[in-house]
PyMOL Python script that loads the backbone (N, CA, C, O; Angstrom):
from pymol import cmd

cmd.read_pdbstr("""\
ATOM      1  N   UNK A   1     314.852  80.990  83.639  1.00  0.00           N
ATOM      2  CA  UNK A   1     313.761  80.588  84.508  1.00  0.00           C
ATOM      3  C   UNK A   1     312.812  79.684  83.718  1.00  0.00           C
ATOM      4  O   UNK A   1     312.457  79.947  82.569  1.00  0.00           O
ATOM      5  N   UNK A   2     312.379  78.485  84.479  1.00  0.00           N
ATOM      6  CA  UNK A   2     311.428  77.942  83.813  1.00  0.00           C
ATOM      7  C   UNK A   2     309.893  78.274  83.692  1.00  0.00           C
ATOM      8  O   UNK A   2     309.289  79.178  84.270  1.00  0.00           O
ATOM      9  N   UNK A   3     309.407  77.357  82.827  1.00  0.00           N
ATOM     10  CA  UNK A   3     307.805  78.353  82.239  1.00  0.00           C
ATOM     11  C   UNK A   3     307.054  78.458  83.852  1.00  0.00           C
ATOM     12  O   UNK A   3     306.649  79.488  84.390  1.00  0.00           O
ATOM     13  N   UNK A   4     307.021  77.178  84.356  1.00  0.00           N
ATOM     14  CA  UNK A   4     306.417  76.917  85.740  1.00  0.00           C
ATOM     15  C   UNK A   4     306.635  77.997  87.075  1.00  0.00           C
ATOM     16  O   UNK A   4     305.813  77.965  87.991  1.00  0.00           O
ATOM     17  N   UNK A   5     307.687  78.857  87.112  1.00  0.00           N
ATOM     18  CA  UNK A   5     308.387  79.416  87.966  1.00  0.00           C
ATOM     19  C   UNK A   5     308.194  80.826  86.910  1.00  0.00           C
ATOM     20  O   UNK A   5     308.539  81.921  87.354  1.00  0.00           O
ATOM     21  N   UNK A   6     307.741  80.738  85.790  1.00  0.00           N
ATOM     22  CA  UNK A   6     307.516  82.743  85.362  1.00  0.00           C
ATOM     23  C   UNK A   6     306.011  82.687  85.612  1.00  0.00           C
ATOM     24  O   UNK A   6     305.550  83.751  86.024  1.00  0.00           O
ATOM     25  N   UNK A   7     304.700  81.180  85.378  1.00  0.00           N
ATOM     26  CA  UNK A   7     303.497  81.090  85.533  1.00  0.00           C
ATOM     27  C   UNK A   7     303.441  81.631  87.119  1.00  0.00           C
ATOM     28  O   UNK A   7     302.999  82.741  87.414  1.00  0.00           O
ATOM     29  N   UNK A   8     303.928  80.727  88.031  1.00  0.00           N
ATOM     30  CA  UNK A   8     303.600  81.408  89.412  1.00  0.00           C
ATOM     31  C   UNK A   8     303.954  82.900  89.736  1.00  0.00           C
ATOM     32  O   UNK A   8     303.222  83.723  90.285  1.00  0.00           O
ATOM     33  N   UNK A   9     305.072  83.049  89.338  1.00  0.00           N
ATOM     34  CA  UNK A   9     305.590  84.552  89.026  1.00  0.00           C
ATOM     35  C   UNK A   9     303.912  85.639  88.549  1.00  0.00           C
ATOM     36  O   UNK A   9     303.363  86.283  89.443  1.00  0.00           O
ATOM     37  N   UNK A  10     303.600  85.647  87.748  1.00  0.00           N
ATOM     38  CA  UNK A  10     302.877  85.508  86.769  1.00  0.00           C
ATOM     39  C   UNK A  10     301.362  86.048  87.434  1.00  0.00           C
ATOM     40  O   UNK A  10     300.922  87.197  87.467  1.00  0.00           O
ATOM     41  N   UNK A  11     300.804  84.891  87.897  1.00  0.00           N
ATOM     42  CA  UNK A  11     299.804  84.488  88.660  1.00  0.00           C
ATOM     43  C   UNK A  11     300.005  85.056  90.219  1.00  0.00           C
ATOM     44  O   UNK A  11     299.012  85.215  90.929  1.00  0.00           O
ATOM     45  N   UNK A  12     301.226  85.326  90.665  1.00  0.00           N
ATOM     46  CA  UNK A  12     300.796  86.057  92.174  1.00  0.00           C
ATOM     47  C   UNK A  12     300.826  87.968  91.810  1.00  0.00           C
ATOM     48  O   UNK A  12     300.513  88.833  92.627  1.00  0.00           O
ATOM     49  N   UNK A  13     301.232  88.176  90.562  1.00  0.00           N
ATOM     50  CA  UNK A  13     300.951  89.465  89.954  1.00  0.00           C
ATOM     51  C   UNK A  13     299.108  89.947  90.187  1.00  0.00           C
ATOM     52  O   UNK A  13     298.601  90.968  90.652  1.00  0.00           O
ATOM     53  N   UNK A  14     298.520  88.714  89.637  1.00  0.00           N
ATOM     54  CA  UNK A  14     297.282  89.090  89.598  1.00  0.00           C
ATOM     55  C   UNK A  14     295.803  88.288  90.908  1.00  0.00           C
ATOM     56  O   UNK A  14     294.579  88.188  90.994  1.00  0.00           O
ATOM     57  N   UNK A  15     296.943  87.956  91.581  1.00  0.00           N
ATOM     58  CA  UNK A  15     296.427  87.767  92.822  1.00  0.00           C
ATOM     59  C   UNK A  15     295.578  86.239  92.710  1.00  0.00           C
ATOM     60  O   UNK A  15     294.437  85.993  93.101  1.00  0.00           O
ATOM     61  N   UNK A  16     296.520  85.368  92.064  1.00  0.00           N
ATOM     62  CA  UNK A  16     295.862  84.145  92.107  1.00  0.00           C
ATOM     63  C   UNK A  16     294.834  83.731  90.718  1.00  0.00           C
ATOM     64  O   UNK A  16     294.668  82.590  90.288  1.00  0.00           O
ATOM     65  N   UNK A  17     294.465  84.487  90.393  1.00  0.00           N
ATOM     66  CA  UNK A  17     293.759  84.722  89.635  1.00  0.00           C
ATOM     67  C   UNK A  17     293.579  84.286  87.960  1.00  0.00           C
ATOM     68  O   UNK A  17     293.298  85.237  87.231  1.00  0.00           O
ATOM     69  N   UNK A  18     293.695  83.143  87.395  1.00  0.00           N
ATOM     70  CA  UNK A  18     293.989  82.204  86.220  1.00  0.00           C
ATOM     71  C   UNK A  18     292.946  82.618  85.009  1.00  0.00           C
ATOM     72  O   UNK A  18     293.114  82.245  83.848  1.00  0.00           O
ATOM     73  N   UNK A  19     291.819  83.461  85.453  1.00  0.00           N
ATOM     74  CA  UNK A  19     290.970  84.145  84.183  1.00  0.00           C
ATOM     75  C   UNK A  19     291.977  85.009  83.940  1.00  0.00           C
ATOM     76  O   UNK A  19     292.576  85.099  82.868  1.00  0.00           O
ATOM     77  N   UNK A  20     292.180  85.653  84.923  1.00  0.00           N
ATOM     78  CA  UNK A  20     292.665  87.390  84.346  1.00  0.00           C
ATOM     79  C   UNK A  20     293.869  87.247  84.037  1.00  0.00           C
ATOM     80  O   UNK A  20     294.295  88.110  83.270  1.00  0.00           O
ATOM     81  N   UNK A  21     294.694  86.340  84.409  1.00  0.00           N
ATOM     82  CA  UNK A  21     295.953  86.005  83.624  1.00  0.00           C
ATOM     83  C   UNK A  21     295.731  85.396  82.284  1.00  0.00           C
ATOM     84  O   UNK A  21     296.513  85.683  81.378  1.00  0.00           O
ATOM     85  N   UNK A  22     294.698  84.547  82.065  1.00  0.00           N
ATOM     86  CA  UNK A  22     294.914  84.128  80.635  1.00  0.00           C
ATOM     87  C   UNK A  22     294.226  85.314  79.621  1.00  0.00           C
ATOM     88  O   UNK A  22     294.572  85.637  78.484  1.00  0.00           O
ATOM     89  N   UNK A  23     293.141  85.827  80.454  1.00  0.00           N
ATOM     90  CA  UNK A  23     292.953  87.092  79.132  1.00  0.00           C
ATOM     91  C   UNK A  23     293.674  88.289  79.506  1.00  0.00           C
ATOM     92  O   UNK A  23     293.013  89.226  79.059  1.00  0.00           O
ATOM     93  N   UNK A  24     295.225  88.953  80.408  1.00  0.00           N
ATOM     94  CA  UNK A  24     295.605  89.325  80.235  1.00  0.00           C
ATOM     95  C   UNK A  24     296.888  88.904  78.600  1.00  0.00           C
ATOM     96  O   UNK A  24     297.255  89.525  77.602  1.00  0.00           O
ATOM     97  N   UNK A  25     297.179  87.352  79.270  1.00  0.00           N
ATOM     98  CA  UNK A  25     298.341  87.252  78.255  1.00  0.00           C
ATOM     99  C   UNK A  25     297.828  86.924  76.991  1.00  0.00           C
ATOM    100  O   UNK A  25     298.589  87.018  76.028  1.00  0.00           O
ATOM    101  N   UNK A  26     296.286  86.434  76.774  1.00  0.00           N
ATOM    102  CA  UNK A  26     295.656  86.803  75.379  1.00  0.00           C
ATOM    103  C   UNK A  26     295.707  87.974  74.473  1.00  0.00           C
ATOM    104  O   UNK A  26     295.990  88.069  73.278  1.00  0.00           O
ATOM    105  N   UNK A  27     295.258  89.075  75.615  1.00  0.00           N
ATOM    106  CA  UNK A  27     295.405  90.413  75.316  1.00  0.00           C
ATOM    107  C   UNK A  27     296.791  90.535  74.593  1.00  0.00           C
ATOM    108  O   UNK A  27     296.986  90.425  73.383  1.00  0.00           O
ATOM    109  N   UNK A  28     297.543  90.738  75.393  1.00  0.00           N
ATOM    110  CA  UNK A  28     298.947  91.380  75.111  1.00  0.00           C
ATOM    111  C   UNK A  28     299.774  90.570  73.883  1.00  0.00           C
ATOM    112  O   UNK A  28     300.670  91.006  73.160  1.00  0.00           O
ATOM    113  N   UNK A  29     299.231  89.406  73.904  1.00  0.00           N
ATOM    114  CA  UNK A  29     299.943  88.600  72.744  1.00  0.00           C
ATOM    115  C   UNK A  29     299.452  88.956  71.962  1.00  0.00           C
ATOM    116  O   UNK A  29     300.140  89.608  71.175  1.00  0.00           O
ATOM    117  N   UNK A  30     298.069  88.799  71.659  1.00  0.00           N
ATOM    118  CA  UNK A  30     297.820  89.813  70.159  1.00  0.00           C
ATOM    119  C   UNK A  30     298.275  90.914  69.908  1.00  0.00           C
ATOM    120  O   UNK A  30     298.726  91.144  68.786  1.00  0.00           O
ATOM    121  N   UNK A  31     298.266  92.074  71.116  1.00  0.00           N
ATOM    122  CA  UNK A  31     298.948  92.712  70.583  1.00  0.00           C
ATOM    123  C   UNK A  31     300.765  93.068  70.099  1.00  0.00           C
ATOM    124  O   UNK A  31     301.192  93.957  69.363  1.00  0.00           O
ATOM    125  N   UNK A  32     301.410  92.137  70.742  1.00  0.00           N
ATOM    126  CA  UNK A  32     302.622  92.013  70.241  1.00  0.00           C
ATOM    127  C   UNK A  32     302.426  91.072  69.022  1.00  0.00           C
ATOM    128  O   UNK A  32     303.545  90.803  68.584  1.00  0.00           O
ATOM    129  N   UNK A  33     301.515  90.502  68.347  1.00  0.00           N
ATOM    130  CA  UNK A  33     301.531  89.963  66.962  1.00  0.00           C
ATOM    131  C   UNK A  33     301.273  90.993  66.202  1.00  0.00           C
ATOM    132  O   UNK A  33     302.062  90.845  65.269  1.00  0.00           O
ATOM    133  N   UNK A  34     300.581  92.085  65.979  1.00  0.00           N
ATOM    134  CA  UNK A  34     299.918  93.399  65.352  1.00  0.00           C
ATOM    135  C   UNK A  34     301.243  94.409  65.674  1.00  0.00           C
ATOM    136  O   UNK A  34     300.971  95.596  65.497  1.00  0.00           O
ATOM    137  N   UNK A  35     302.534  94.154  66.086  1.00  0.00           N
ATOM    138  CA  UNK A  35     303.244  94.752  66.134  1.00  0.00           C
ATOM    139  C   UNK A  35     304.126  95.580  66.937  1.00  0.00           C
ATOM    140  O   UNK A  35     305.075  96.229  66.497  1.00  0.00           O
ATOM    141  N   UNK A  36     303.628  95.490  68.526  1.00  0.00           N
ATOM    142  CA  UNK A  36     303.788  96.283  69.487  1.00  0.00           C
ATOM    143  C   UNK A  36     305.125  95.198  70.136  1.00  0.00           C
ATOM    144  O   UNK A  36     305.229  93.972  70.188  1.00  0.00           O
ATOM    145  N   UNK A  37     306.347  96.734  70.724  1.00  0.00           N
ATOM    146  CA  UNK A  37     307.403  96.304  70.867  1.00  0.00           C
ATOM    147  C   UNK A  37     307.487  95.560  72.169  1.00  0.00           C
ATOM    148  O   UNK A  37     306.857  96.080  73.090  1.00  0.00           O
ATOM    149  N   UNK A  38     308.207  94.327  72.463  1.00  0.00           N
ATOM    150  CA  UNK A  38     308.512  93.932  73.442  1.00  0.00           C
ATOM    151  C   UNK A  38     309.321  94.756  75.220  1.00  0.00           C
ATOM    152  O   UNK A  38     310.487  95.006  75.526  1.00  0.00           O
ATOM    153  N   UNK A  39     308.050  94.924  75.947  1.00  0.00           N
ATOM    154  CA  UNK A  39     309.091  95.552  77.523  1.00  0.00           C
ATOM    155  C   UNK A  39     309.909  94.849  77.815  1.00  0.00           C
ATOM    156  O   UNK A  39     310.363  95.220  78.897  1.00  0.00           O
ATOM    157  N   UNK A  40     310.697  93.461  77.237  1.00  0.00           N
ATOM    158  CA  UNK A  40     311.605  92.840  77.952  1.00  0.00           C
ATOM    159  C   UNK A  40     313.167  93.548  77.432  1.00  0.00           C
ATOM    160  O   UNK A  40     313.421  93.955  76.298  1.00  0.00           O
ATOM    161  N   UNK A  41     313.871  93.545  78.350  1.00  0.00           N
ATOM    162  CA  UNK A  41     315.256  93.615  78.251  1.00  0.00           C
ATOM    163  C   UNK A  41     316.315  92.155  77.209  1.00  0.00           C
ATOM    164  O   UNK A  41     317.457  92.176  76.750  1.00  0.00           O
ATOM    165  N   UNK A  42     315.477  91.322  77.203  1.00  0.00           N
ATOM    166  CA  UNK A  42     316.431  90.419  76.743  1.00  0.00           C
ATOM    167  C   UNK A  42     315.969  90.241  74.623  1.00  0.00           C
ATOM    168  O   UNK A  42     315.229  90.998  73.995  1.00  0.00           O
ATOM    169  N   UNK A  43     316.541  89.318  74.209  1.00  0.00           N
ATOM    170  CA  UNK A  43     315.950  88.923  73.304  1.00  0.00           C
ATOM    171  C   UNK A  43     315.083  88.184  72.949  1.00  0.00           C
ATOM    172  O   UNK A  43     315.116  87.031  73.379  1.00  0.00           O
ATOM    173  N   UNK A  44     313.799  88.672  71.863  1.00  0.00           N
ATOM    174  CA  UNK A  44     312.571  87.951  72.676  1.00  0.00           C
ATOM    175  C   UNK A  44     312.338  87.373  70.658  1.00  0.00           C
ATOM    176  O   UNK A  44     311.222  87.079  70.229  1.00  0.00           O
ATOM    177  N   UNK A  45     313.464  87.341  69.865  1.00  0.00           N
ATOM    178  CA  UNK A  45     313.604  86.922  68.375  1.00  0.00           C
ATOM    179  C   UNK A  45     312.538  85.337  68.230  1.00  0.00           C
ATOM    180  O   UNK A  45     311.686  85.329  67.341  1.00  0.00           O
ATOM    181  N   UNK A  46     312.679  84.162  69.097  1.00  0.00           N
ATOM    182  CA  UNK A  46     312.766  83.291  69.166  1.00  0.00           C
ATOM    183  C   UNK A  46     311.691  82.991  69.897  1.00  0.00           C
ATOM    184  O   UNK A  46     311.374  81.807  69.776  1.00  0.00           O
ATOM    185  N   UNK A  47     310.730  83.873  70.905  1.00  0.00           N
ATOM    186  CA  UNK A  47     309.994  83.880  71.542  1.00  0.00           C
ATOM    187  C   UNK A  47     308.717  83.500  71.143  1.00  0.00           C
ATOM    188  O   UNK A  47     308.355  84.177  70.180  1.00  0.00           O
ATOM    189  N   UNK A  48     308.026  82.814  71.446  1.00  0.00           N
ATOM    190  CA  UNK A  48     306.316  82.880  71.570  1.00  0.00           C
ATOM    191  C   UNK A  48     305.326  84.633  71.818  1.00  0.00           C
ATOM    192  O   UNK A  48     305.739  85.504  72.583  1.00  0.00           O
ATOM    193  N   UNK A  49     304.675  84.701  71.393  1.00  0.00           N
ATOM    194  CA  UNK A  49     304.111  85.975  72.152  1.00  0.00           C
ATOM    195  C   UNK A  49     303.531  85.749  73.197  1.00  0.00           C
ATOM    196  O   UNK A  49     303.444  86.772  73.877  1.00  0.00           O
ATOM    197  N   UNK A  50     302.938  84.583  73.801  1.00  0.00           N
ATOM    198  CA  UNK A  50     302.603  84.254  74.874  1.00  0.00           C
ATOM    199  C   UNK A  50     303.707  84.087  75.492  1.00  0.00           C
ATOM    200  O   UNK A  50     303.648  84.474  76.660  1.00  0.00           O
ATOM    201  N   UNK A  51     304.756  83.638  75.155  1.00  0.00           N
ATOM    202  CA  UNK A  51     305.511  83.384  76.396  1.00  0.00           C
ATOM    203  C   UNK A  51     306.331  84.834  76.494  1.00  0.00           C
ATOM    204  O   UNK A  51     307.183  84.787  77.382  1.00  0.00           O
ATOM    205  N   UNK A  52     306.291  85.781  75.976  1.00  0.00           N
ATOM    206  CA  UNK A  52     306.503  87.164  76.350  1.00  0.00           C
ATOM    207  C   UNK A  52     305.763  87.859  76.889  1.00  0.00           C
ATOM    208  O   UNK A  52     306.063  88.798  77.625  1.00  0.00           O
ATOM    209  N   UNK A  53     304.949  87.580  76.666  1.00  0.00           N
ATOM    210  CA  UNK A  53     303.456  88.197  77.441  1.00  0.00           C
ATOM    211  C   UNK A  53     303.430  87.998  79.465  1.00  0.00           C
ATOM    212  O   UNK A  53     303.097  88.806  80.332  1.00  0.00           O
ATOM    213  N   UNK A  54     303.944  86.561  79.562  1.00  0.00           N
ATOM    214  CA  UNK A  54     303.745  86.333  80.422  1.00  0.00           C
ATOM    215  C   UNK A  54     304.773  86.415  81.047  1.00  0.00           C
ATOM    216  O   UNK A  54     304.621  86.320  82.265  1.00  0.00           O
ATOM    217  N   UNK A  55     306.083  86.598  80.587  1.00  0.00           N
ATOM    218  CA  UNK A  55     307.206  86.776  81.472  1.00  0.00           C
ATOM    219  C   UNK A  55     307.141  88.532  81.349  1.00  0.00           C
ATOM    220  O   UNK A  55     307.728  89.092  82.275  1.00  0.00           O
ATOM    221  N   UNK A  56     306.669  89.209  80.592  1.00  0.00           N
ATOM    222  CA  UNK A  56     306.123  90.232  80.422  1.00  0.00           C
ATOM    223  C   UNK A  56     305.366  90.709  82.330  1.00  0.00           C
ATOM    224  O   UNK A  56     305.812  91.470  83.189  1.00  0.00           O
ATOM    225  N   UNK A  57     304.360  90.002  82.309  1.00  0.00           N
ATOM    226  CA  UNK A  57     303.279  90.152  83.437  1.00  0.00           C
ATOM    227  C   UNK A  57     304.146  89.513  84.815  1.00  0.00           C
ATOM    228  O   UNK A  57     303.937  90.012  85.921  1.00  0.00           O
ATOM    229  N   UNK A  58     305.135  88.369  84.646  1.00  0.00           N
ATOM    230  CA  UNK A  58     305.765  87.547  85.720  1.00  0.00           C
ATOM    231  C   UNK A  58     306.790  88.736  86.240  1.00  0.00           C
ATOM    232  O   UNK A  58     306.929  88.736  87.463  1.00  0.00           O
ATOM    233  N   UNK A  59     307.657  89.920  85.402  1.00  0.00           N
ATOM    234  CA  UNK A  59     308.071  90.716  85.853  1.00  0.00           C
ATOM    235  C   UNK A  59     307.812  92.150  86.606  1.00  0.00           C
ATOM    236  O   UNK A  59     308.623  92.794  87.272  1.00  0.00           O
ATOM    237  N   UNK A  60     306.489  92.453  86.316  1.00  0.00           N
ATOM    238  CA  UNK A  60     305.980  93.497  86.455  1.00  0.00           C
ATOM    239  C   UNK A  60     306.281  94.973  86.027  1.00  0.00           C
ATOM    240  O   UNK A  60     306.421  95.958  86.752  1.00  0.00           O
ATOM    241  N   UNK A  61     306.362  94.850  84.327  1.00  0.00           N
ATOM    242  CA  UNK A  61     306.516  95.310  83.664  1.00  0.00           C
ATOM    243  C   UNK A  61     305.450  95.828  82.853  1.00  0.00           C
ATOM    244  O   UNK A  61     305.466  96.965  82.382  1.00  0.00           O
ATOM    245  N   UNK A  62     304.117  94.634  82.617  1.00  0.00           N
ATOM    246  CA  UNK A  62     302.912  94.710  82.497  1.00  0.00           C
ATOM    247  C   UNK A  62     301.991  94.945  83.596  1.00  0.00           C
ATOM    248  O   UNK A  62     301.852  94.018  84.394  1.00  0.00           O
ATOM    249  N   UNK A  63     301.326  96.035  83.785  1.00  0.00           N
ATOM    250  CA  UNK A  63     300.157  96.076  85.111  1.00  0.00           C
ATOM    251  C   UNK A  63     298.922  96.110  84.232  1.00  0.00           C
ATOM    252  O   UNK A  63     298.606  96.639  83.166  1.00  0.00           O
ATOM    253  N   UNK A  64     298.277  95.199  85.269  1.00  0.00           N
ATOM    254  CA  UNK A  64     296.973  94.819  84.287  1.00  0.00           C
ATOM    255  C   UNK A  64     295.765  95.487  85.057  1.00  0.00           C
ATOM    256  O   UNK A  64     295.386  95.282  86.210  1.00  0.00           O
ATOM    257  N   UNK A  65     295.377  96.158  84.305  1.00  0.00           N
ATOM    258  CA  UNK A  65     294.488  97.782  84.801  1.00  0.00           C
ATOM    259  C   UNK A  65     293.004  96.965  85.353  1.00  0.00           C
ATOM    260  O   UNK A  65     292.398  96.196  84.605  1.00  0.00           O
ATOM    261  N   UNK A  66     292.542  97.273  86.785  1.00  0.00           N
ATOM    262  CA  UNK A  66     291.144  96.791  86.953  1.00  0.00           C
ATOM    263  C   UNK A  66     291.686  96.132  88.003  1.00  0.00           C
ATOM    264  O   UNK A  66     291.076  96.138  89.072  1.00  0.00           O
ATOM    265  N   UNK A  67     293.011  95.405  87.869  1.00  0.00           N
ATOM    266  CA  UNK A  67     293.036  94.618  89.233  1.00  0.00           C
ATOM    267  C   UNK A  67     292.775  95.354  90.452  1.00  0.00           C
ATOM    268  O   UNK A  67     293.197  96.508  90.374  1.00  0.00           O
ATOM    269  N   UNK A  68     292.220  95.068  91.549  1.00  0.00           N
ATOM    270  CA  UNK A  68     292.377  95.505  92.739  1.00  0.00           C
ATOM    271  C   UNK A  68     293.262  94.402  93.733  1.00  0.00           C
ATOM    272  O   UNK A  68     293.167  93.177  93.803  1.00  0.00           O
ATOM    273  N   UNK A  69     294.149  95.349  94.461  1.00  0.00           N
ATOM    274  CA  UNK A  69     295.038  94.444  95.194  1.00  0.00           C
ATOM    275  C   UNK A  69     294.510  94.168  96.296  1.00  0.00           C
ATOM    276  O   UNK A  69     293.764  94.978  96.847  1.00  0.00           O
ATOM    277  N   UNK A  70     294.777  93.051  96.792  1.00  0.00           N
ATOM    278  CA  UNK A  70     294.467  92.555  98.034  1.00  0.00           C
ATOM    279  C   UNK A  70     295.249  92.983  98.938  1.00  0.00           C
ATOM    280  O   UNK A  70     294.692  92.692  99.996  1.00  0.00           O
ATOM    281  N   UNK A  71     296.378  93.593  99.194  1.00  0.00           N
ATOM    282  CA  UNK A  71     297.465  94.133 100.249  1.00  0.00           C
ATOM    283  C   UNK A  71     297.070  94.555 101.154  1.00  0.00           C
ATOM    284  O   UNK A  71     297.832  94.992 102.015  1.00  0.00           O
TER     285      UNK A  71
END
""", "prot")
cmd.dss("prot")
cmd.show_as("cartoon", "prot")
cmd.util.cbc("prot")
cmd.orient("prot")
């Protein structure tokens, strides 16, 4: 999948919402630099931590606590 298509992915997780996505995947990338293991299934050797972070959040694997859903 391309970056554009895990961002929208991504972004309808948190309801549109482009703050709380970038300081979610701020968040979480630091902490996968400090050591914390990757939720993805695939290999993430080669990866960015941002771009795990966010295919991280594009899957819904990451729930980002505080959101309230609009549903």
């Amino acid at each position: 999948m391309r970056l554009e298509e895990r961002m929208s992915q991504a972004l309808k997780r948190v309801n549109n919402d482009r703050y709380i996505l970038a300081i979610a995947v701020g968040q979480r990338a630091d902490e996968l630099s400090k050591g914390a293991k990757p939720l993805l299934d695939k290999n993430t050797q080669n990866m960015k931590y941002t771009d795990i972070a966010i295919d991280e959040i594009a899957s819904g694997l990451l729930k980002i606590e505080g959101l309230v859903s609009k549903e």
